[in-house]
N, C-alpha and C positions, 0 to 999 in steps of 0.2 A: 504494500500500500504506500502509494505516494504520501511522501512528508511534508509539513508547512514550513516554511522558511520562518525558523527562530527570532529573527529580527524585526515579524511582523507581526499585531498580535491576532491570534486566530481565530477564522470565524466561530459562527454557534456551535453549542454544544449543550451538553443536557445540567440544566438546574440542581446542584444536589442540596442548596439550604434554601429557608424560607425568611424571607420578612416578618421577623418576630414584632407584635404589636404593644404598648407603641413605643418608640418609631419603629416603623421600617426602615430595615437597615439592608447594604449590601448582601449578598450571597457569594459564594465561592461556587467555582461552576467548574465540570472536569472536561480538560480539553483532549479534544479529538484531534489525532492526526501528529501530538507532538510527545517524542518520547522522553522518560525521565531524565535522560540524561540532555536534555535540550531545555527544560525547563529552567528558571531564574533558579537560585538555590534559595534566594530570601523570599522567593514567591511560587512553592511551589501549585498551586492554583492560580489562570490568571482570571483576573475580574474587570470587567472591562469598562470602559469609561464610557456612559450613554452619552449622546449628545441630549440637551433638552427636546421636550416633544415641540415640536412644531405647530403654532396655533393652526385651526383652519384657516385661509384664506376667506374674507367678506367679500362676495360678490353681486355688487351692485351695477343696477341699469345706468350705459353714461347715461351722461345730460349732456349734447355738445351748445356752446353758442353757436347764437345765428353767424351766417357769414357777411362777412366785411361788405358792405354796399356804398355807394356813393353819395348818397342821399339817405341820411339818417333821418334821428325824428325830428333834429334843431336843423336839416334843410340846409340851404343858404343864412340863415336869419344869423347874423354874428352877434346878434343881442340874447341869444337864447342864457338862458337863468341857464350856468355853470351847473351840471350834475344832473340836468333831470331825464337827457336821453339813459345816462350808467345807470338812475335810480328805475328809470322804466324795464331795461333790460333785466337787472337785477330782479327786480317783481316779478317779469315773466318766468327766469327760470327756474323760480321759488316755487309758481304753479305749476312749470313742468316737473318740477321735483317730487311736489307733494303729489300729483296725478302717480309718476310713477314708482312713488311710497304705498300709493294705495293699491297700485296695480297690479306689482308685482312682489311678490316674495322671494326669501333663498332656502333652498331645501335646506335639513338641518344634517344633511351628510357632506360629506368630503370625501372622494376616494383618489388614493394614489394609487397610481398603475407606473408600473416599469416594463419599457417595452424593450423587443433585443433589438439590438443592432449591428452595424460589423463595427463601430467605433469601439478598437480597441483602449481609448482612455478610460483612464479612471474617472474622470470628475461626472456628475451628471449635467447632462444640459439637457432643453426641454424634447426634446425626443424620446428620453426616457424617461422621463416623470412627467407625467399630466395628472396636474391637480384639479378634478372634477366637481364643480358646483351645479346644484339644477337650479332653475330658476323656475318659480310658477306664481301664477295670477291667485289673487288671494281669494277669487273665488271660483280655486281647482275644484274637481269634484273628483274622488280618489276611484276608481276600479267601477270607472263608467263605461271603458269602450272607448273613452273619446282620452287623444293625448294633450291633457293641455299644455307640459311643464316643456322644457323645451327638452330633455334627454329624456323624458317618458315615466320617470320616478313613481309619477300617482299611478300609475297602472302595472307597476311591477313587483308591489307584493299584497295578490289578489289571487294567486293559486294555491293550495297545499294538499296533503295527506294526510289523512286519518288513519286509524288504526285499518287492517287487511287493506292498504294503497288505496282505502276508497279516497276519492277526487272528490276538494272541496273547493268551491270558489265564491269569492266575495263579490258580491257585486253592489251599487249604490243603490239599486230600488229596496235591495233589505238592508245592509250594511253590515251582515253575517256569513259567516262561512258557514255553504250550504251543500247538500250533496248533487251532484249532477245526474239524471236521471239517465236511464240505459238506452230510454226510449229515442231514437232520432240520433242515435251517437254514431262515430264512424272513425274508419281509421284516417282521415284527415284531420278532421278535429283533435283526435289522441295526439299526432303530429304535431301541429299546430300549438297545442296544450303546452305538450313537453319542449318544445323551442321556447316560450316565455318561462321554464324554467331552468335554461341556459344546455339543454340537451339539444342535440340534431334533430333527432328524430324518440319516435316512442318504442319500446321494442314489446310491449304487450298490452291487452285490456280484455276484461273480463265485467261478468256482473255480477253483483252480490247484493244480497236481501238486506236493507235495513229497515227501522221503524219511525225514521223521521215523519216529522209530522211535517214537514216542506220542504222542496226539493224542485232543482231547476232544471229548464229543459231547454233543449236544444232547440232556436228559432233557423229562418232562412235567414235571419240580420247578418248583409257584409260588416268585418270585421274583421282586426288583427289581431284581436284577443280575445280568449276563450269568454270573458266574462262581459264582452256587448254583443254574443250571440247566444244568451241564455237569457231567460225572463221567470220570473219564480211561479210556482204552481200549487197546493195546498198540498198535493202530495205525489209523489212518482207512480206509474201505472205497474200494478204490481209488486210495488214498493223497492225496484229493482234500480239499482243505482251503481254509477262507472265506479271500476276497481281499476288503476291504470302503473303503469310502472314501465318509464322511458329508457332503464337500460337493467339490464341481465346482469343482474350482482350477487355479492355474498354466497357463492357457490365456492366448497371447501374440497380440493380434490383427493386429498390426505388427511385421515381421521383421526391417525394413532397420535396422540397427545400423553406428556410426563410429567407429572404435576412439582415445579420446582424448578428454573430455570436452568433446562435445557437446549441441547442444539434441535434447530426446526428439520423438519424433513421438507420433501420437496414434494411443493402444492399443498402445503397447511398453511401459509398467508399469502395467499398470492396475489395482494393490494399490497404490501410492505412494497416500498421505493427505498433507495439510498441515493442520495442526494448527495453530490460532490462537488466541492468548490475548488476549483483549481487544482483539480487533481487527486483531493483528499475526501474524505466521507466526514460527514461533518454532521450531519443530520437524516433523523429519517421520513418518509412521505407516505401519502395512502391514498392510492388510485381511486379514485368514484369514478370516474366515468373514462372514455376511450381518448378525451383530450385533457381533462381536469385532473389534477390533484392536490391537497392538503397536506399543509404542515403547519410549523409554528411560528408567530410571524418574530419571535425572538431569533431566529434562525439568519436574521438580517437587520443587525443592528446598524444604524443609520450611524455608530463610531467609527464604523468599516464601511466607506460608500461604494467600494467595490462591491458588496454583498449585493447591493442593491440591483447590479447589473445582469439582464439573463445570460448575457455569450460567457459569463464565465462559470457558469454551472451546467453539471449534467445531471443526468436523472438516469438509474441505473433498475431495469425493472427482471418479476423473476431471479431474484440472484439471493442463492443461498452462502456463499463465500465471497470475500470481498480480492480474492486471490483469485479470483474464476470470472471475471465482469464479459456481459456480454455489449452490443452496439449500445452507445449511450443514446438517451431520449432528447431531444435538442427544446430547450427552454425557450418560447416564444413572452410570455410575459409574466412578471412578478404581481402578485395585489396582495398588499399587506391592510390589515382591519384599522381602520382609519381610525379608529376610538382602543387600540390597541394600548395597554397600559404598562409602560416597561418595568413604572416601580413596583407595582401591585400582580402585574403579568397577568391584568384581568383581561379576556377578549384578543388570547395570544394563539392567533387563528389567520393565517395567509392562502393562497390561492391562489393556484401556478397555473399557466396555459401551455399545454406544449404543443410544436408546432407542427407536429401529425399525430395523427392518431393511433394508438396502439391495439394488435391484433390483440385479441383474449385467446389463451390456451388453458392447459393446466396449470401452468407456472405464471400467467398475468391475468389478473380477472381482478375487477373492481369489489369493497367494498358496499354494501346499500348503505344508504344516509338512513337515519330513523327518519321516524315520521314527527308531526309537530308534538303531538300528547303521550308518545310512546316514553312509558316509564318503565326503569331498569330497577329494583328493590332494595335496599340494603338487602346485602347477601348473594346477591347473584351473583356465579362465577363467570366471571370475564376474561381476556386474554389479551398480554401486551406483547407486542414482538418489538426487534430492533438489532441493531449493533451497536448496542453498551456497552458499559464498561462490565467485565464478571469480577474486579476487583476494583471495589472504592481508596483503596490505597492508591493503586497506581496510577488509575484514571487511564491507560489505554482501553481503548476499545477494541472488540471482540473481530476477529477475522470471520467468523460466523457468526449465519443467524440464529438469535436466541429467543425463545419463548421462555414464558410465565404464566401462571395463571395469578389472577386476583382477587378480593372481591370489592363489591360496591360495597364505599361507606355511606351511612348519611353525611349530609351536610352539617347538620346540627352535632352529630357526635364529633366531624372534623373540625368544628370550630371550639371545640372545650378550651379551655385556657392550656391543656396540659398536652393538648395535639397540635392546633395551627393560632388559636386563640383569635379567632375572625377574619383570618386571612382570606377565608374560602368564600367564593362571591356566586351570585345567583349562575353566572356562567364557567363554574365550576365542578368535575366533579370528583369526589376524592375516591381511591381503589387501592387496596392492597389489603396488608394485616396488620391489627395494630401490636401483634405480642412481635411484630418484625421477620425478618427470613426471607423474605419475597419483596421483589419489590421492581419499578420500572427502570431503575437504574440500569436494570437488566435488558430494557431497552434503551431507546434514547430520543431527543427531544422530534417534537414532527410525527413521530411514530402513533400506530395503533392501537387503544382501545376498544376491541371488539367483544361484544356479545352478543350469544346464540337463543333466536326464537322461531320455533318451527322451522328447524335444519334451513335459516337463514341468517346469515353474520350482519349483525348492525355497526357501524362505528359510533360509539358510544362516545368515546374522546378523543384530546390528542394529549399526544407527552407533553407535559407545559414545567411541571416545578416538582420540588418535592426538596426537605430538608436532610442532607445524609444520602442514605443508602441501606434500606431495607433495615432501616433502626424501629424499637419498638417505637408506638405513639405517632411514627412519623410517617405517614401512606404517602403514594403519588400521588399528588394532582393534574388534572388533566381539563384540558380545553372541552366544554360540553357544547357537543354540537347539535344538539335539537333546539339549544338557545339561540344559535347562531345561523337558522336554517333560512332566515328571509338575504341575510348578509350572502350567506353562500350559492344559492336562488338568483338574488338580483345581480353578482359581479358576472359569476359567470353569462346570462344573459349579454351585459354589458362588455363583456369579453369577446361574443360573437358581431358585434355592431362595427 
């Protein structure tokens, strides 16, 4: 495995202490890619210096002045009263001001996108960072059919799933997520559906009985989106309503599993990605779909602006040794979560585009996203993969893939004073043991949180933090992504634009 150049300091790597309250203080993180003996001897952990976070940008409608003309409002007349054409102009562009204070609004997002390019520099210029604001009229109407905002915002998170992938959509005539009736459906629509939530295309649909007491159906209304070609109805015929699901995931092609962090076999995570930066493996990834994948957006700290760049990462898919790499994946664009919180690591959730698409076999196959209401228990046995560290002393990382099994904590037991003492945020979820032995260290940061419901693998998290290394009281944490399902939903749509 390719090494980092000692003189520089290294990109992400996996979290192994927490933010003890209060204050939150630094963490000590175990670097990947550099060996003991390359390490400072005064520092053998490095900790890296954030830069501050970056406000959103305010984007406001100009206002320009009129243009220069020959004939103002004082004319020829050289007696004109001093200041009163500047104080008429001045009044005017107060009214155009205020009109377009009333007119328009700024979405309250921001997204950064990093796009590749062949500019091998380091610095970014605006090629690779587009800092996205929507704009919309302050009397948008949100998941009407109609685009008012100018990047389409109000009508992009107006889709989801329910429990068995039934299809729920919101639309303004109710302003509830309702279920979509079976009656009148087709496989355009499925199509159609599943592009506004940032897939190609749909790869299955079905019907299933529910007992909604209202439920939408499908009109001849032209439309670019599913929810201004539905009209609501008191109830579906038959009570038969779309079950839809736009790509073929969570299929496990290797069963035998070792409870205790061991080596993976080939085709038991075959979403795991390793993710190389220059050469080194630095973090790991988790395929959802044939162009998409997730990780952590700590994985590209804005101290290192190289991270930020796609040409200088690969994506390594299928690969059970890191001594075995097959064709790397070529990184078409970065999105890191625009409310991403370095100190806290709340909402440490990124979203890669690559620039083709990958075939599915046994050894590459997506992940399924949960759905919006899909709850995981305290207790339920989950499963972390990665190339971590198997020894918290040394902090190199593992040449193989290694699994874990874990279980869900609650939240409320992970925040006792004697485990994380409220570190742990609604977009949190904690997994391991707390008497210790097990633990994600044994993956690493970007990596997978999966668990199994009806011989189907959900991504429950991503590696995000954790105090230590499999100490008692101290479980992983991990990025919860059914929190995060409209963020990951609308980039990727916006990622096809």
């Amino acid at each position: 495995m390719a090494m980092l150049n000692p003189n520089e300091p290294p990109p992400p790597y996996y979290s192994v202490a927490v933010h003890t309250q209060p204050p939150l203080k630094s963490y000590e993180e175990v670097v990947y890619g550099v060996s003991p003996a390359q390490t400072p001897a005064n520092q053998p952990h490095f900790v890296p210096q954030y830069a501050p976070p970056l406000a959103a940008p305010q984007v406001t409608q100009p206002s320009l002045p009129p243009r220069s003309r020959k004939r103002g409002c004082c004319k020829n007349n050289a007696r004109c009263i001093g200041g009163s054409c500047a104080a008429f102009i001045l009044v005017a562009l107060l009214a155009v001001a205020i009109w377009l204070g009333v007119r328009f609004g700024t979405r309250v997002w921001t997204q950064g996108r990093f796009n590749n390019s062949d500019n091998q520099n380091e610095s970014i210029d605006d090629n690779q960072l587009i800092l996205m604001s929507d704009i919309c009229p302050n009397d948008t109407i949100n998941c009407d059919g109609i685009r008012d905002c100018d990047l389409g915002s109000d009508e992009m998170v107006c889709v989801r799933f329910g429990m068995r992938n039934r299809l729920e959509v919101k639309t303004a005539q109710d302003g509830r997520f309702l279920p979509v009736c079976f009656n009148g459906w087709d496989q355009s629509i499925a199509d159609q559906t599943c592009t506004q939530l940032g897939f190609k295309k749909s790869y299955s649909y079905t019907n299933i009985t529910t007992q909604d007491s209202l439920g939408l159906v499908a009109t001849n209304t032209l439309s670019d989106s599913i929810q201004g070609q539905v009209e609501v109805r008191s109830s579906c015929p038959d009570q038969s309503t779309v079950s839809l699901q736009c790509v073929e995931c969570g299929k496990q092609q290797s069963t035998s599993r070792i409870v205790g962090g061991s080596i993976a076999d080939r085709g038991q995570w075959p979403w795991q990605l390793s993710l190389h930066f220059r050469g080194s493996h630095v973090c790991g990834g988790v395929l959802i779909s044939p162009d998409f994948l997730l990780t952590a957006a700590h994985c590209f700290p804005r101290s290192n602006p190289s991270t930020l760049l796609p040409q200088f990462w690969q994506v390594y898919a299928g690969v059970l040794s890191l001594n075995n790499l097959p064709t790397p994946l070529v990184v078409e664009r970065i999105i890191l979560n625009e409310n991403y919180n370095n100190i806290t690591n709340d909402q440490d959730i990124a979203l890669l585009k690559l620039a083709a698409e990958v075939n599915f076999d046994d050894d590459v196959h997506p992940a399924c996203l949960p759905v919006t209401a899909q709850q995981f228990l305290p207790g339920t046995a989950c499963w972390t993969s990665g190339f971590g560290t198997t020894d918290p002393e040394s902090g190199r990382v593992s040449d193989e893939l290694m699994e874990v099994t874990v279980d869900i904590i609650s939240t409320i037991e992970c925040n006792n004073p004697w485990v994380y003492g409220g570190a742990v945020t609604k977009n949190m979820v904690c997994a391991g043991h707390l008497e210790g032995g097990r633990d994600s260290c044994q993956g690493d940061s970007g990596g997978p949180l999966v668990c199994q419901t009806d011989d189907v693998w959900y991504l429950v998290g991503i590696t995000s933090w954790g105090d230590g290394c499999a100490l008692a009281n101290k479980p992983g944490v991990y990025t919860k992504v059914n929190s995060l399902l409209p963020w990951i939903h609308t980039n990727m749509q916006l990622a096809r634009q």
